[in-house]
MMTF fields as JSON, N, C-alpha, C and O atoms, coordinates in Angstrom:
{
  "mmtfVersion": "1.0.0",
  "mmtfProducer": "UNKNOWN",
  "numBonds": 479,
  "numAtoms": 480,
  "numGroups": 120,
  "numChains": 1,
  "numModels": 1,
  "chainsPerModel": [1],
  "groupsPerChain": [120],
  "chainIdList": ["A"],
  "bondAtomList": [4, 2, 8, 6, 12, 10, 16, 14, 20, 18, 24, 22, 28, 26, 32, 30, 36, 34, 40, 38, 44, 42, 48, 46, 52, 50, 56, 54, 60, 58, 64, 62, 68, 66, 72, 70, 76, 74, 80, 78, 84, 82, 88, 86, 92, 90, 96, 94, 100, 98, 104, 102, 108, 106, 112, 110, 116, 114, 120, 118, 124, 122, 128, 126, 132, 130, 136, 134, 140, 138, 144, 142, 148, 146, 152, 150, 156, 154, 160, 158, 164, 162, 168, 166, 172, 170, 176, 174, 180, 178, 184, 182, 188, 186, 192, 190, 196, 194, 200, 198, 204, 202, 208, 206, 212, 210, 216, 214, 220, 218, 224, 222, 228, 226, 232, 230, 236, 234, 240, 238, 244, 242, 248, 246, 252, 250, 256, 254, 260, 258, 264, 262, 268, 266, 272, 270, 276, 274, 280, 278, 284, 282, 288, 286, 292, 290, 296, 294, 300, 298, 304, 302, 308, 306, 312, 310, 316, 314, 320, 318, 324, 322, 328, 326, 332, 330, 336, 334, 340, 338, 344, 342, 348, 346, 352, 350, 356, 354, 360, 358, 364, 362, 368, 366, 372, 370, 376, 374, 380, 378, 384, 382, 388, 386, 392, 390, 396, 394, 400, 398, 404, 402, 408, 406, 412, 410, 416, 414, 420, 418, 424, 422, 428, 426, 432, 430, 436, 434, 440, 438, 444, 442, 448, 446, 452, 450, 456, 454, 460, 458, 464, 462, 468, 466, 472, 470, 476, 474],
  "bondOrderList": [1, 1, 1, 1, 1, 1, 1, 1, 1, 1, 1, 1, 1, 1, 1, 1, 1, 1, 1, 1, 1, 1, 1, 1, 1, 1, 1, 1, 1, 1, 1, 1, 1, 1, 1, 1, 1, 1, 1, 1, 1, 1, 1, 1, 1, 1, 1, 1, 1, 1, 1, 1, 1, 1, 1, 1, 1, 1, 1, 1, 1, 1, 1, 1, 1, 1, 1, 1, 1, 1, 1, 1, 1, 1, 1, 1, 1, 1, 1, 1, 1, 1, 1, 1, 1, 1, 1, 1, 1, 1, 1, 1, 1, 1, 1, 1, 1, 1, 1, 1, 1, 1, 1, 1, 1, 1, 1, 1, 1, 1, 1, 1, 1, 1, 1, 1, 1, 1, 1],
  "groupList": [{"groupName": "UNK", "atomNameList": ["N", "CA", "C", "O"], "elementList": ["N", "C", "C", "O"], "formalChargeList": [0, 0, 0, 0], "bondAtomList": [1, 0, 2, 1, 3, 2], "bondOrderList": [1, 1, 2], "singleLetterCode": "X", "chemCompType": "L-PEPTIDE LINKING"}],
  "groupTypeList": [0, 0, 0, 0, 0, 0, 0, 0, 0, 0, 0, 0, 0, 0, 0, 0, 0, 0, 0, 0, 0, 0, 0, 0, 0, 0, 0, 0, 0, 0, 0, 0, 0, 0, 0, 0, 0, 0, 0, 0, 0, 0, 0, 0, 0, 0, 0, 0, 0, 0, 0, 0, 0, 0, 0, 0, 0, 0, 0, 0, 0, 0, 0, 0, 0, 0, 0, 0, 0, 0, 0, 0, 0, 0, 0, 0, 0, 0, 0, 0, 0, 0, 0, 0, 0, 0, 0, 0, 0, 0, 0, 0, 0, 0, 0, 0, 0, 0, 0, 0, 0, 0, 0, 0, 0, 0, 0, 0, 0, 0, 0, 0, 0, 0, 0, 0, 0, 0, 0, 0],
  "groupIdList": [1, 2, 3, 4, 5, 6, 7, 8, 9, 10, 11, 12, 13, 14, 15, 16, 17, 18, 19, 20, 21, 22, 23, 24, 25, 26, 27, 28, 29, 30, 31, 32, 33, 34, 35, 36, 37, 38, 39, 40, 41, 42, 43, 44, 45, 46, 47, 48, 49, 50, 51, 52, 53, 54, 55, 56, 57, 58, 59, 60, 61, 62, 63, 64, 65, 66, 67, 68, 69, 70, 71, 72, 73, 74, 75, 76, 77, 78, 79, 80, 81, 82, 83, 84, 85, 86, 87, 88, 89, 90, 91, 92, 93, 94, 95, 96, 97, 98, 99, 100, 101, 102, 103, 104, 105, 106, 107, 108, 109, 110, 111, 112, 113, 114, 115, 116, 117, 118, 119, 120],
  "secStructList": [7, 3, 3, 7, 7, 7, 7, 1, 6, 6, 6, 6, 3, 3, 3, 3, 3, 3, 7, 7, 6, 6, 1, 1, 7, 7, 3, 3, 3, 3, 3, 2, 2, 2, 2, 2, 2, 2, 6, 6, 1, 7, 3, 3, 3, 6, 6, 3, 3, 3, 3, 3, 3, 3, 3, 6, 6, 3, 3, 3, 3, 3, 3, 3, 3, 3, 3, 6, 6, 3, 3, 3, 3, 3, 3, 3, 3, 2, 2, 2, 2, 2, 2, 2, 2, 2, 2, 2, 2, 2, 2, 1, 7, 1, 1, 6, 6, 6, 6, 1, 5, 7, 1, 1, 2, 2, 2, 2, 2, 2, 2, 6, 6, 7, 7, 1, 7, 7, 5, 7],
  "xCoordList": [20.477, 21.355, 22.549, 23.134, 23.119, 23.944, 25.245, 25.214, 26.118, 27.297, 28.222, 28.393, 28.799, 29.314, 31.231, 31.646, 32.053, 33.034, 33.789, 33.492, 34.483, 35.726, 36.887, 36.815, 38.316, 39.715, 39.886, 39.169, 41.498, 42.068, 42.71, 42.343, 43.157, 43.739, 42.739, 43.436, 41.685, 40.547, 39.405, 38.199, 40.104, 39.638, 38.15, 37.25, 38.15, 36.829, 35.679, 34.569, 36.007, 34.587, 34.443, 35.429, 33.483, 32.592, 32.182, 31.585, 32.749, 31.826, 30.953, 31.132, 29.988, 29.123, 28.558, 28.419, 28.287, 27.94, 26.539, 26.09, 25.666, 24.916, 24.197, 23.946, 23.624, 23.292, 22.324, 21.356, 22.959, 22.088, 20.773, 20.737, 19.689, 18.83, 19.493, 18.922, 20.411, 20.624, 21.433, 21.564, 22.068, 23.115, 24.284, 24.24, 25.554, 26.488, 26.047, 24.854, 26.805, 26.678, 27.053, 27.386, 26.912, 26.909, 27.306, 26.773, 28.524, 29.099, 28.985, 28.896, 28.998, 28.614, 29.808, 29.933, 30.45, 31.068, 30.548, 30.288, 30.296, 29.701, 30.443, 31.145, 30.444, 31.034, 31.053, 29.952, 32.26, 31.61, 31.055, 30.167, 31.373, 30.492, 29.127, 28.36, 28.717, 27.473, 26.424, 25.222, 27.366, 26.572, 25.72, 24.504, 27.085, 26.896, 26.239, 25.743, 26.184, 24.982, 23.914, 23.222, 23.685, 22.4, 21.801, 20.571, 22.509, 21.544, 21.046, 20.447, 21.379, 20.969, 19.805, 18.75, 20.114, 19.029, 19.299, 19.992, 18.602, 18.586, 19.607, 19.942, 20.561, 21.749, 22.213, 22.301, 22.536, 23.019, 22.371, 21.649, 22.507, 22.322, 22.668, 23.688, 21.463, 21.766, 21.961, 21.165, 22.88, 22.588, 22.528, 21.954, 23.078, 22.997, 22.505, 22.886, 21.295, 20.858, 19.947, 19.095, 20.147, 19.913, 19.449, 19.756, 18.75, 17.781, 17.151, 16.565, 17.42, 16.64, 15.123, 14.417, 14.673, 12.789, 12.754, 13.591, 11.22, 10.643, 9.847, 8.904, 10.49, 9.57, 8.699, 9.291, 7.672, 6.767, 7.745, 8.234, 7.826, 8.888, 10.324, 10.831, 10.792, 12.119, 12.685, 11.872, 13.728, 14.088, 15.426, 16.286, 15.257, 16.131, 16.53, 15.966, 17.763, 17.748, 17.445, 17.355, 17.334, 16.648, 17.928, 18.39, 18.511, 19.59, 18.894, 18.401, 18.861, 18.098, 19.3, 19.595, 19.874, 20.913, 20.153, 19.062, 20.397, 20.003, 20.776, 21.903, 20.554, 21.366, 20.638, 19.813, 21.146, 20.377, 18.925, 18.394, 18.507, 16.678, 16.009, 14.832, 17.09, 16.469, 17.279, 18.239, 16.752, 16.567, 16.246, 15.652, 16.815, 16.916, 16.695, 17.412, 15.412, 15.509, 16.217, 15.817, 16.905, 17.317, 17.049, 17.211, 16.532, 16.163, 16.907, 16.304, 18.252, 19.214, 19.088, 19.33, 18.754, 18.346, 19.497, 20.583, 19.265, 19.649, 20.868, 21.856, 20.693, 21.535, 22.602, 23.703, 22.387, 23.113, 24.516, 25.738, 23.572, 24.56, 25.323, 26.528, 24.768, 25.718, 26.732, 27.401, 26.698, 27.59, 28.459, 29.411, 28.288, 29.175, 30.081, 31.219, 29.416, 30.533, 31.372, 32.563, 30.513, 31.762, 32.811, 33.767, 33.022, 34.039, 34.692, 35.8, 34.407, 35.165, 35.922, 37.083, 35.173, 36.057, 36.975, 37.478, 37.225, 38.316, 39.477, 40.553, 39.104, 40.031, 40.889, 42.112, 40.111, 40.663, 39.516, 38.292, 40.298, 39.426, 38.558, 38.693, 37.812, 36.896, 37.663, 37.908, 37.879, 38.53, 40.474, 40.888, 41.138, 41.698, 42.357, 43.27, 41.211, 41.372, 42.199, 42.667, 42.41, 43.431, 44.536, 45.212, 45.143, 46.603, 47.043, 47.922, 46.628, 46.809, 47.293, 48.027, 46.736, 47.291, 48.6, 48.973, 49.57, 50.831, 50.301, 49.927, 50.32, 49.423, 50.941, 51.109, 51.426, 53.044, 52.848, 52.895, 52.471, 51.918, 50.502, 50.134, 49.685, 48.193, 48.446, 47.563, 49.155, 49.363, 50.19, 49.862, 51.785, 51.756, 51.482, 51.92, 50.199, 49.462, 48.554, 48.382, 47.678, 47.105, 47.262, 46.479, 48.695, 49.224, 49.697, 49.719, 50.079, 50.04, 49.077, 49.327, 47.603, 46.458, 46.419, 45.959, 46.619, 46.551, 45.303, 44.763, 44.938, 43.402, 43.77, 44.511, 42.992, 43.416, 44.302, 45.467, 43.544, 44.815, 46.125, 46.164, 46.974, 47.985, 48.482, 48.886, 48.814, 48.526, 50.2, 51.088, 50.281, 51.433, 51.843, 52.966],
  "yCoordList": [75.752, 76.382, 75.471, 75.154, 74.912, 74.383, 75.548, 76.688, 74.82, 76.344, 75.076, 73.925, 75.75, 75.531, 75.531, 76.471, 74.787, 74.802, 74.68, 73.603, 75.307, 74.603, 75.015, 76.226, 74.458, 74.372, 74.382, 74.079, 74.974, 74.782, 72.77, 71.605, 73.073, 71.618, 70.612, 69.647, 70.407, 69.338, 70.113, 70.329, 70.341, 70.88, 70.615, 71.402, 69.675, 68.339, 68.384, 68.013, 68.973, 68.828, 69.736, 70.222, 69.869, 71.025, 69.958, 68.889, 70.754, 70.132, 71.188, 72.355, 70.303, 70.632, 70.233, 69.053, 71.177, 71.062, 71.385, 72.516, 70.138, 70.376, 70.195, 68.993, 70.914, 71.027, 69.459, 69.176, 68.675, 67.269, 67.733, 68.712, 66.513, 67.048, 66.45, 66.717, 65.844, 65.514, 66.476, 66.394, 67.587, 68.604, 68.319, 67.294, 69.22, 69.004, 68.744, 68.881, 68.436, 68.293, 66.989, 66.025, 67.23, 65.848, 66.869, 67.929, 66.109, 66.58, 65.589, 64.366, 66.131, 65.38, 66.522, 67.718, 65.191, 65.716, 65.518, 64.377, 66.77, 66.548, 67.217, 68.151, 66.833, 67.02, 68.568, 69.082, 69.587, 71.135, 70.673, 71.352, 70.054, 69.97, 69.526, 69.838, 68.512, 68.352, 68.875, 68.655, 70.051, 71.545, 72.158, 72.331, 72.532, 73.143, 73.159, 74.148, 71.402, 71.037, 71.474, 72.043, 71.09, 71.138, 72.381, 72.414, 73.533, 74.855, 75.145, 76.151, 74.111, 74.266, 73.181, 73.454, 71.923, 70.872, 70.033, 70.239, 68.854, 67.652, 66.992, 66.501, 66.582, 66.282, 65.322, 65.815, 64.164, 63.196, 61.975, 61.605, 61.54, 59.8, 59.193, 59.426, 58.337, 57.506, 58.845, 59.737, 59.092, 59.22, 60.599, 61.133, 61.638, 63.106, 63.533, 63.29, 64.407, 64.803, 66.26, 66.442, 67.036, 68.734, 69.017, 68.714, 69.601, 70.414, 71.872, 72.468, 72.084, 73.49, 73.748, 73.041, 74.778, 74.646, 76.476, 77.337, 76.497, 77.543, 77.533, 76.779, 78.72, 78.36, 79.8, 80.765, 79.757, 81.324, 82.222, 81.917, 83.343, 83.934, 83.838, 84.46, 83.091, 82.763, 81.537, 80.701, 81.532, 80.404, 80.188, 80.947, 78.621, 77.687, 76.75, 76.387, 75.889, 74.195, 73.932, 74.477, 72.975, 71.766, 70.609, 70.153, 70.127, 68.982, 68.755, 69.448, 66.503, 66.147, 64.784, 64.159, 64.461, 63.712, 62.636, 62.938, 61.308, 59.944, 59.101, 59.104, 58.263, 57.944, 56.17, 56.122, 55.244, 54.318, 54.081, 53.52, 54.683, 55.03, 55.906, 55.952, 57.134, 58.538, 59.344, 58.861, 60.526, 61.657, 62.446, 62.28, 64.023, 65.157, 65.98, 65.722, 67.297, 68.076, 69.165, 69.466, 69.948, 71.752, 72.124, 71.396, 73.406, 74.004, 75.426, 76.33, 75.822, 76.949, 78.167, 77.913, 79.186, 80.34, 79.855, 79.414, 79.937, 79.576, 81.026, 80.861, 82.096, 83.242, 83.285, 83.627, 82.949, 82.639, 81.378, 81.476, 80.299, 79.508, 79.594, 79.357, 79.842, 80.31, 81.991, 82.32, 82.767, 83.602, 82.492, 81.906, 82.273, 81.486, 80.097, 79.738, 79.612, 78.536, 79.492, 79.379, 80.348, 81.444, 81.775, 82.031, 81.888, 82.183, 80.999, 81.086, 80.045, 78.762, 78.605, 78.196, 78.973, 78.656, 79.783, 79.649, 81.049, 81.433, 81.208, 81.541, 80.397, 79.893, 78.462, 78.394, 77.698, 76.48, 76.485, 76.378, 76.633, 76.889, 75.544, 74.65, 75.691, 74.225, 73.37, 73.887, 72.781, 72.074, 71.441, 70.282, 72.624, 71.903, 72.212, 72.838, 71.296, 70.896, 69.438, 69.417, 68.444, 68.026, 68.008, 67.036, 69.783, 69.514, 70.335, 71.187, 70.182, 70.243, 68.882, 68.755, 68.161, 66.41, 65.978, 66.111, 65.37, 64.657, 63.143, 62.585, 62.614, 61.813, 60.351, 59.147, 61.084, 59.891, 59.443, 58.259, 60.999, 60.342, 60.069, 59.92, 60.007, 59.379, 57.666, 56.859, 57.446, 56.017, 55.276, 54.148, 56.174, 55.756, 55.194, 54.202, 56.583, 55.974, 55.172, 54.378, 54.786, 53.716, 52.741, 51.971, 52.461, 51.304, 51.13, 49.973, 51.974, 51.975, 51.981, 51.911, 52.147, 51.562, 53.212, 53.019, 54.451, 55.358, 56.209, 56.076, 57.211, 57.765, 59.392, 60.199, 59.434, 60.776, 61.205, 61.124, 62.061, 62.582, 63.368, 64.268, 63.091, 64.468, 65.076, 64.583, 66.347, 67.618, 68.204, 68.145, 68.527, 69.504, 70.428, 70.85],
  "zCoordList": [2.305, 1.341, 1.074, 2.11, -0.174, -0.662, -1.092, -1.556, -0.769, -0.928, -1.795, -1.393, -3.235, -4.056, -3.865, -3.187, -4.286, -3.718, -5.212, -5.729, -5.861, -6.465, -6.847, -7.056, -7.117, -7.332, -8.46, -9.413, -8.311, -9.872, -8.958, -9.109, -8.595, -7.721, -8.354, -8.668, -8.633, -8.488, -9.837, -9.711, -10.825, -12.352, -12.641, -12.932, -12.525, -13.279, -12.454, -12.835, -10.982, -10.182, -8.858, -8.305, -8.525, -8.081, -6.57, -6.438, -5.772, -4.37, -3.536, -3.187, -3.385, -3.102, -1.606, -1.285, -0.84, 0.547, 0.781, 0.596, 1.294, 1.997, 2.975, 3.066, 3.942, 5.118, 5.135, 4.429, 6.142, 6.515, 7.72, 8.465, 7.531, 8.623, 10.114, 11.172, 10.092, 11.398, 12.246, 13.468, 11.29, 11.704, 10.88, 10.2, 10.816, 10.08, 8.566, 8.293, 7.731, 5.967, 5.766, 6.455, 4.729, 3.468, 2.219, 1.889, 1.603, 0.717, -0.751, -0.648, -1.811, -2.878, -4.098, -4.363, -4.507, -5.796, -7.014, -7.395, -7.903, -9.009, -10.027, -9.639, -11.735, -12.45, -12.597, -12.399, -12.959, -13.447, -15.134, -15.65, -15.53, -16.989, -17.052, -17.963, -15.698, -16.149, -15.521, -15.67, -14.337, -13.946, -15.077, -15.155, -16.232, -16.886, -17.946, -18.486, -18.504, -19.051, -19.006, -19.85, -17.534, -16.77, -16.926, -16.939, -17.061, -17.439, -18.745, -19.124, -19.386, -21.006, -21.213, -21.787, -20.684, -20.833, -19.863, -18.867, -20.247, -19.266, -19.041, -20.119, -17.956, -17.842, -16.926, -15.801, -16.976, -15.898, -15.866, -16.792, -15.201, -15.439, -13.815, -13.167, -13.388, -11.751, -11.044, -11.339, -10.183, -8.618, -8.75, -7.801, -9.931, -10.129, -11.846, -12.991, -11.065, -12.418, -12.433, -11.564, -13.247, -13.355, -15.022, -16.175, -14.444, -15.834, -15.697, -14.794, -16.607, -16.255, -16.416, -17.135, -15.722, -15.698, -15.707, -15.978, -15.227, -14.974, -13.622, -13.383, -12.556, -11.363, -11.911, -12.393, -11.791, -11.75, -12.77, -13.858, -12.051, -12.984, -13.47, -14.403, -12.797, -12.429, -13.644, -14.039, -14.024, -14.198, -13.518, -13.071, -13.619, -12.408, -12.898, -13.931, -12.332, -12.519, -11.225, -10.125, -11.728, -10.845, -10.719, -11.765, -9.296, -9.066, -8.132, -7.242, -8.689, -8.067, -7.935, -8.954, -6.692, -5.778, -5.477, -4.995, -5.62, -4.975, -4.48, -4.974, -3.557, -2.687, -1.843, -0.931, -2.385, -1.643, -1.233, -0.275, -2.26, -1.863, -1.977, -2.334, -1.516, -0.588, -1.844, -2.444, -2.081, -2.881, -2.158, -1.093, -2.941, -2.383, -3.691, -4.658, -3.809, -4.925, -4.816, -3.692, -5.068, -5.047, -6.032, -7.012, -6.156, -7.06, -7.152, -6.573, -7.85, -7.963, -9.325, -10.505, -8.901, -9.698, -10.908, -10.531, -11.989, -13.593, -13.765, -14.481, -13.191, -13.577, -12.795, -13.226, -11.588, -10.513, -10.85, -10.971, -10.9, -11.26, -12.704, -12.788, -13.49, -14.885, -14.793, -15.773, -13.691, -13.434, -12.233, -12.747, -11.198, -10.856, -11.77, -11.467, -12.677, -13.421, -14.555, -14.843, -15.042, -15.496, -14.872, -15.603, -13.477, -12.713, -12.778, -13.307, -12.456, -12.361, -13.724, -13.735, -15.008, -16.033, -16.603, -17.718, -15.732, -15.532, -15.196, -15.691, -13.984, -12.866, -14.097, -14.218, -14.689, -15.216, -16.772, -16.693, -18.08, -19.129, -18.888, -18.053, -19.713, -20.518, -21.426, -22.516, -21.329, -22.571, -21.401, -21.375, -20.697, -20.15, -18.714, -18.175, -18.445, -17.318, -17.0, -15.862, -17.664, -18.156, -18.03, -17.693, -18.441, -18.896, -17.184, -17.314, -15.994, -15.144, -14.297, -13.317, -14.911, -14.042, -14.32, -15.485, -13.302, -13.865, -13.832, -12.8, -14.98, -15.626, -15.027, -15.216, -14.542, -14.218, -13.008, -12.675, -11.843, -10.581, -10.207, -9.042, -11.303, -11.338, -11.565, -11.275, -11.863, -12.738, -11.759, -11.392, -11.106, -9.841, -8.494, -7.912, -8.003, -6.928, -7.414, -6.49, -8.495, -8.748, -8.526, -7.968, -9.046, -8.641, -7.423, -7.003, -6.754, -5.625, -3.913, -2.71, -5.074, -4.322, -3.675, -2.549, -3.785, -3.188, -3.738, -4.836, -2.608, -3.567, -3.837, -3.275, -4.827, -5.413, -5.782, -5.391, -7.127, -7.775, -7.533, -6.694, -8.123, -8.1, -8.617, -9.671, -8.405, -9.656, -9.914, -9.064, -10.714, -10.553, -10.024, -10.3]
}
């Protein structure tokens, strides 16, 4: 089971946890837009990519994660995940997510070689 994570703090992306076979997780950040793509059509490019299908009765997307070689499929109920990114775009509209960044101390720590953003 992959458990879905996201912030108004961190607008733009969706983390995602999942269970490794060695024990503990592996976490992967992925865009909320090209989640959301992904339940409409084919979506992503290199190391993350989601589409939607038909399992039996069900429909689903399909996110399929690559990594140095090795790939991983999940396959997440289509109703499920489009009521959960509805919630998320409560939390922070579509369109702006954006006007949440201080675009003064992004440009800052850049230059300052520091990681990640910072928000207002």
């Amino acid at each position: 089971m992959a458990a879905f994570h996201y912030t108004q703090a961190d607008p733009l992306a969706v983390r995602v946890e999942l269970p490794a076979p060695e024990g503990g997780s592996v976490t992967w950040m992925v865009s909320r837009d090209l989640l959301f793509d992904g339940t409409e059509e084919p979506s992503g490019t290199g190391d993350v990519r989601l589409w939607p299908s038909v399992a039996g009765p069900r429909r689903v997307v399909h996110l399929r994660l690559d990594v140095r070689g090795a790939s991983c499929l999940f396959e997440m109920d289509l109703g499920r995940l489009q009521d959960w990114l509805l919630d998320t775009f409560e939390l922070v509209h579509p369109g702006t997510e954006f006007d949440q960044v201080d675009w003064d101390a992004v440009t800052a720590a850049l230059l300052d070689g520091e990681q990640g953003p910072p928000r207002r």
